[in-house]
C-alpha positions, 0 to 999 in steps of 0.5 A: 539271903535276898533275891538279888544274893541268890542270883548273884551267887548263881552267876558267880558259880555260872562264871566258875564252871567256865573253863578259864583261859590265860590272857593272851600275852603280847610282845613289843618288836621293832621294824625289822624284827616285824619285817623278818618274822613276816618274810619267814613265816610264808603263808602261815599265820604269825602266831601259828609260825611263832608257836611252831618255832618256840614248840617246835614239834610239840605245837598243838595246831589251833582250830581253824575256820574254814575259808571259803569254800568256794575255789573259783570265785571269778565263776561265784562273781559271774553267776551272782552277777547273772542272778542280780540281773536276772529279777529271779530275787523280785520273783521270789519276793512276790512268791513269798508274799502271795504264799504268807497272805495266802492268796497262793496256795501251797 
């Protein structure tokens, strides 16, 4: 068998130890069975909602992201704000020039 055969057949067997999922299956609504759904469902996420009422009980909550762990953002806007005005980034930069052409010890 050919070199190409050998790696042909390790991707193959590379693809088969993948665990495999079902394609994600889609359905067609109308207007206002779009419009219901997004007025019941609150601030879940829609398809967290419609596991929840086709499962029930029995719905596996899914992984989720984090947000942003930042709660106060008017506060984050505020000190990014100060940062920028501040020359703090143009200071680091010419620190961290002087440190890699070693002109500053360190």
């Amino acid at each position: 068998m050919s070199t190409l055969g050998h790696k042909f057949n390790q991707i193959a067997r590379d693809e088969a130890a993948k665990p495999k999922y079902p394609p994600p299956f889609s359905l067609r609504l109308t207007y206002q069975e779009r419009a219901r759904l997004d007025a019941e469902r609150g601030d879940q996420s829609l398809g967290a909602y419609i596991r929840e009422r086709l499962f029930g009980a029995d719905a596996v909550p899914r992984k989720r992201r984090g947000n942003s762990p930042i709660h106060d953002k008017e506060a984050l806007g505020r000190v990014m704000g100060a940062l920028g005005q501040s020359r703090l980034s143009a200071n680091l930069n010419q620190l961290a020039k002087a440190v890699n052409t070693g002109s500053l010890p360190v």
